[in-house]
Structures are given as C-alpha cells and as structure tokens.
N, C-alpha and C positions, 0 to 999 in steps of 0.2 A: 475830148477824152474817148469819146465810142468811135469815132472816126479814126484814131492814132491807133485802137484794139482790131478794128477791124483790117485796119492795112496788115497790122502786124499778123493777124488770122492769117488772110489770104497769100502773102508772101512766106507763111510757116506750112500752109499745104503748098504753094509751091514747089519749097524745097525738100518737101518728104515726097510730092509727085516724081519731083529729077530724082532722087535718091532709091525709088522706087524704079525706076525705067534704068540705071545703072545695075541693081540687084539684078532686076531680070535679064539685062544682054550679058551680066559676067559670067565669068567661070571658078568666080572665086568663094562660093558657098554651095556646099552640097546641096539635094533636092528636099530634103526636111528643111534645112535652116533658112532657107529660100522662102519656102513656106509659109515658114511661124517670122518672118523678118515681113515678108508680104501682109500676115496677117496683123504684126505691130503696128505698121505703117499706116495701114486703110482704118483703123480703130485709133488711133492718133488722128487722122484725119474727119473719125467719123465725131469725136470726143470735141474737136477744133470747134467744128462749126455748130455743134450740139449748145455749144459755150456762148457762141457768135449769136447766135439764136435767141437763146435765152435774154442774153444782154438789151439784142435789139427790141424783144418781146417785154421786156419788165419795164412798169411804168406806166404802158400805151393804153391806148382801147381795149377795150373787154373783149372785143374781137378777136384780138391775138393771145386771149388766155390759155385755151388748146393746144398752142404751137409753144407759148411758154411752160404747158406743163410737160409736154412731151419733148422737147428739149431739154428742160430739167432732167427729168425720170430720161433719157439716152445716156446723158453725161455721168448721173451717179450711178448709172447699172454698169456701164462700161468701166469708170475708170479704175475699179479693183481689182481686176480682172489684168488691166495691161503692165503691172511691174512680173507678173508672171509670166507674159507672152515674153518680155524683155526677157526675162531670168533666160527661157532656153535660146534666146537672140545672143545673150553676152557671151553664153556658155559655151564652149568647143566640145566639150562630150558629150552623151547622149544624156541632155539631161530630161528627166520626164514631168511632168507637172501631178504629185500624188492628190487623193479627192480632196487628205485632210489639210493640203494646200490653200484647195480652193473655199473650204468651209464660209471664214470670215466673208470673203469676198461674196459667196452666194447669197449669207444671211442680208449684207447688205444690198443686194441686187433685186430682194426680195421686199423689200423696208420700201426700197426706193419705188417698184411698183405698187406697192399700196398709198404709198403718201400724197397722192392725188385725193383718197376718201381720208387716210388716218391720219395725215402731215406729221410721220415720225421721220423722214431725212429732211423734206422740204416742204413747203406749203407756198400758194397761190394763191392769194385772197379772193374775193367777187372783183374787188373794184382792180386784177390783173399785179398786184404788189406780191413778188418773193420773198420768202422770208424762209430761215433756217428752223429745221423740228427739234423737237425734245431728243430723238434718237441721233441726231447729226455728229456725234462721234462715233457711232456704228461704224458709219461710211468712213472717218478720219482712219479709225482703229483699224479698219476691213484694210484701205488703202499704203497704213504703213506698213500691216503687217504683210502685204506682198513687197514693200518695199523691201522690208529686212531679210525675208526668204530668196530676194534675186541677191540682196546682196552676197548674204552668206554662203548661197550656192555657188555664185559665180567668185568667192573667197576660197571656197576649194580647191578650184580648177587652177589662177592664178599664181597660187601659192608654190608650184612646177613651176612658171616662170621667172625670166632674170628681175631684179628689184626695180629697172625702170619700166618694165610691163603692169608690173604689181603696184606700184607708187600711180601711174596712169589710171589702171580700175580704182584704186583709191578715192584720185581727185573725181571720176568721172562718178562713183559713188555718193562724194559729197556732195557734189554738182544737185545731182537730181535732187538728193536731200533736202536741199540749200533752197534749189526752186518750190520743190512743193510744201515745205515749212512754210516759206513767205507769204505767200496765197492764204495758207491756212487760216493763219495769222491774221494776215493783211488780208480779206477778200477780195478787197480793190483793186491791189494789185497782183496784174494777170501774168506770175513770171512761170508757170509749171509747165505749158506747153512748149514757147520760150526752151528753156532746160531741157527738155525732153529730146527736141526734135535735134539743137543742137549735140548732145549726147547719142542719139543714134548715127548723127554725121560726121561727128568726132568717131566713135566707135568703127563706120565704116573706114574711114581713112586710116585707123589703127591695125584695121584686120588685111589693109590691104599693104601695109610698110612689113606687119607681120606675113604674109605669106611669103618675101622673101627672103625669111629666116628658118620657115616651118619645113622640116618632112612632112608633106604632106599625109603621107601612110600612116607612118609613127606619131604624128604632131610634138616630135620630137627636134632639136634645131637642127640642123641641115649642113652639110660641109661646108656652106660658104661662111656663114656664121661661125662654125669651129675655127678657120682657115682666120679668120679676122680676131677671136680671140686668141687667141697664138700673138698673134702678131703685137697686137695691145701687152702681152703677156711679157711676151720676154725681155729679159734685162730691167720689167717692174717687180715681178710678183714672183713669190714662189706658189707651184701649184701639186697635187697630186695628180699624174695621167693615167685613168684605169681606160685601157683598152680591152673589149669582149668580142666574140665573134661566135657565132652561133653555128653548132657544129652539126655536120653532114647534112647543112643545107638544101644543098642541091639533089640530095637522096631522097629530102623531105618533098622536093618541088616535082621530081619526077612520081616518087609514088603517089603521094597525094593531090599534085594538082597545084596549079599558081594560089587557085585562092585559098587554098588552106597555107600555100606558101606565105605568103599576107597577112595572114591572122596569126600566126606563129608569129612573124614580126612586131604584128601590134600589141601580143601579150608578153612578148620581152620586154618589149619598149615600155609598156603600163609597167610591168614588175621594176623593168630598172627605174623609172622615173618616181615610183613611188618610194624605192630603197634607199635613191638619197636625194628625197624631197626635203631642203632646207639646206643642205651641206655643197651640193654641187651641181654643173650643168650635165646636163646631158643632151647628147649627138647621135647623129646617125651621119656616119660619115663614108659609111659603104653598101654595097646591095644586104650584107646578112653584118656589117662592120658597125660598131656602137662605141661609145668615147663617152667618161664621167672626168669633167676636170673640176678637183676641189682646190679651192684656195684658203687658207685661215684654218686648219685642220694639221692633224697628228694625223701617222701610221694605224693607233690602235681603233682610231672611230673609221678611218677608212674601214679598216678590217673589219669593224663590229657591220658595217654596211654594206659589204661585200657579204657578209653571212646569211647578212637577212636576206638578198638579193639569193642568196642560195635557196633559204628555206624555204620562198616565195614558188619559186621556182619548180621547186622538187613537188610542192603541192599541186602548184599548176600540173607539172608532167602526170601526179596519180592520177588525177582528175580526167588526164587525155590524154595518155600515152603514146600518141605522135607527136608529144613536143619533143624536141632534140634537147640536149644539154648544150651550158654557154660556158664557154672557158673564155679566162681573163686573164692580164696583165696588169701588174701596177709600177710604178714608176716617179718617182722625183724632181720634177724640177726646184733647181736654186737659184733665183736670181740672182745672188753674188757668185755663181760658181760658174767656172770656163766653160762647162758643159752646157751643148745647144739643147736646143727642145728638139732640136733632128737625133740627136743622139740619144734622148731622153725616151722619143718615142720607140727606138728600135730594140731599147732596152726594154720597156714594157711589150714590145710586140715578140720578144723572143720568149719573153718570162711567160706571155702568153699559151703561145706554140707548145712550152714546159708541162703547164697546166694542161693545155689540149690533149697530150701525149698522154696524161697521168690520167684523166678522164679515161680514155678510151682504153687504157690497161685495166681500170675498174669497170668498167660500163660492156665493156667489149662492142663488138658492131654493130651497128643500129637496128633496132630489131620491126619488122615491117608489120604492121598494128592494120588488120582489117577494117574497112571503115561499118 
C-alpha cells in the first residue's frame, strides 16, 4: 500500500515538474499568472511530499516523531491556502485574493502550528501514532471554504464564455471536489493530489486549445472562431448580427498613444462582454471591429442590450473622457430564408455606418481631452 502511494507521489511531482518547465519556456500566460501558476505547482509539490512523509513517518521509531510532526503541521498549514492560489490560476482577469479570503485558511494555519503542544488539527503520540484533534474541521472548513471561493470566482469569469467552456470548468470543478471529499471521508484513500495535479494539466491543455480562440487584448473570441461560427451557422440556426466599431479610433491612437489605444479596446470589449453576458457571443473581428452574434432571442431583448451597452458606455466615457463612442449595426439572419450571412452582414454593416453618421451629427468631432 505505501509503496503503490509513494510511486504514485513521485510520478505526480514528476508531472507538475514537466508542467512547470512548459509554463516557464511558453508564451502563453502573462507575467503574474506565470507566477501564482509557479507558485501552485511548487506548494502542490511541497504539500506531495509533506504527505509522503508523514506516511512514511507514522507507526515507526520515535526517532522519526520530529519529521512526522513537521510534515503534518507543512501539509495542514499549506493546504488552505492552495484552492486560492488555483482560484487566480483558473481565472483570466485580474483576479486578487481579498485578506477576508484568507481568514479561514490563516485560523487554520494557526491551529495547525500549535497542535504539536495543543493537538487541536492533529496529534502525535510519544510512542510516533497520528491521530486527528478535536479542531480537524477547522482545517476541513478552512480548506472548502477556499474551495467554494475558487470556484465561484472562477463562475464569474466563465459565465462570458461558450457553454462547452463553461460545462469543462464545471466538470473540472466537480473533479477537485470529488477528489478531496474522498480523502476526507475516506483518509486512506489518497485521491486529492491525484485530482489536483490532474486538473492543473487538464486546465493547461484547456488554456492552450483556448488561446486559439482568444483575442488575446480583449480576451474576447477572435476572428478565426467567428469565421467558424458562421459557417456552423448558416443554413442551421437563425442568429442576430450586431456589428460595432469604435469611432475616431485612430485619432484616439495618434493623440494618446497605442497604449491608451489598448485600454480603450479593452474597456469596450469588458462593457460589451458584460452587456450580453448570457444572450450572445462576442468577437473582436477587427483592429477597433467587434461582432455580438445572438441566437434563441427576439429584436426587443437585443435592443434592451444594446441599451445597456450604451449606458455602460456613456459612464465609462464621463469617467475618461478620451473614450470615443461605439456605433452599431444589427441584422438578421434566417435560416430558412435565401438571404446569405454575406448579405446579412453588409446589411448590419451599412445600418452601422447609419448609426455612425447619426453619432457624430450629435457628438460632433472628437474632442482632444488633455492627459
């Protein structure tokens, strides 16, 4: 039995070692997420053997009581702490870890260091025998409830993308849940790291099928993925095509600078994505060019969403008055009707251009905002 945990040990830092050495030679996670993915790994790994330890430590000579307590007390101080490192690991926006986050997991981090003298997580007899404290739901309590904070935060984020993105974080959710109820439950059996390491290796191959879907600016989906929904599209589905373009762009990019050109993108892109978060996808299918296609909808919920995207909008603009305004088009497709989706598009891109006009009759010309 301890020989079958410990193989399984070594070959689970194995493969968070490989997984580790691929984070660091790619290009496909920014310098934070590289980071807090670095620091999951090495605290998975440090948690691994903290385990393996213990194991081999409990039972033995009195000799190894030391090494059995201080493997214990590594394992319960760490492992509260890591559904939180995961939470900004799954998550794509900035997400931050608040203090009263961490609360739970401190008190039990705290428990767990005394329970060498007070045995409230764990205890170590004279004669080298583990055994669980009177407080060992602290540590349980402390450990789900980072569980349910990564999940629900990373339920946020999700909930922007298409249903089989969302269905994925789901299972990959249950997953970890599944593995560390069983442990709990079961002590003996050792399935939590098991579930863990798997699910970060699932997770990376997820985010690396997702980068070529993603804008990566906007984290919004990207014209090859539009260009593929179309094509799925026509002759199945009827859809709504709202097409947006973001006006005097390039007046934006010359007065203020690329990167304020960039942030202007990414808080259109935040506003539309949040405007019809549940109803429809959304694109970035051009350098300042954005795409919402809804399917299962009516004209007036488009509209009521379009509205919002407005009001959103207009507050962002008071707030910074270097945003530009975004004129739209909306558009029809039918799947029983002769009309193409090429047609369909040139129809919302004219209704567009309409809107653009009627904008800038009201707005008049862009007006240059000292920084």
């Amino acid at each position: 039995m301890l020989e079958n945990y410990m193989a399984t040990a070594i070959f689970e830092c194995l493969a968070l070692l490989i997984l580790l050495f691929q984070i660091q030679q790619g290009e496909l996670l920014d310098f934070r997420k590289k980071r807090y993915f670095r620091l999951a790994i090495l605290v998975c790994i440090g948690i691994i053997v903290a385990e393996a330890c213990s194991l081999v430590c409990d039972n033995q000579t009195t000799d190894l009581r030391l090494c059995s307590i201080l493997s214990n007390m590594m394992g319960f101080v760490a492992t509260p702490f890591l559904p939180l490192l995961l939470m900004v690991v799954l998550n794509n926006k900035q997400q931050k870890i608040r203090i009263w986050m961490l609360l739970p997991a401190v008190l039990s981090a705290v428990l767990a260091v005394l329970s060498p003298w007070g045995g409230f997580i764990f205890a170590v007899s004279p004669a080298n025998i583990y055994s669980r404290g009177p407080l060992f739901w602290v540590f349980i309590a402390a450990s789900f409830w980072g569980v349910a904070i990564a999940v629900v935060a990373t339920g946020k984020v999700v909930r922007h993308y298409r249903q089989g993105a969302r269905l994925f974080f789901a299972i990959l959710a249950a997953f970890l849940l599944l593995g560390t109820t069983v442990q709990t439950l079961l002590p003996g059996i050792h399935t939590s790291w098991i579930c863990i390491v798997l699910s970060l290796l699932l997770y990376y191959g997820f985010l690396c099928a997702l980068s070529n879907k993603i804008d990566i600016l906007t984290e919004l989906y990207n014209r090859r993925t539009y260009e593929n929904e179309i094509k799925q599209l026509e002759g199945r589905r009827s859809a709504f095509l709202i097409l947006l373009d973001v006006d005097y762009f390039k007046i934006v990019n010359d007065q203020y600078g690329h990167q304020f050109g960039d942030t202007c993108l990414r808080t259109v892109a935040g506003i539309l994505s949040e405007a019809f978060s549940g109803l429809g996808e959304c694109y970035r299918i051009g350098g300042d060019e954005f795409c919402v296609l809804c399917t299962q909808t009516d004209r007036e919920t488009v509209q009521r969403r379009l509205d919002r995207f407005s009001r959103r909008l207009t507050l962002a603009r008071q707030a910074d008055k270097r945003l530009p305004t975004v004129s739209y088009g909306v558009s029809l497709y039918k799947a029983n009707n002769r009309r193409s989706f090429s047609e369909v598009f040139r129809e919302a891109d004219y209704r567009m251009y309409k809107h653009k006009e009627t904008l800038h009759e009201e707005t008049g010309p862009i007006q240059v905002v000292k920084k």
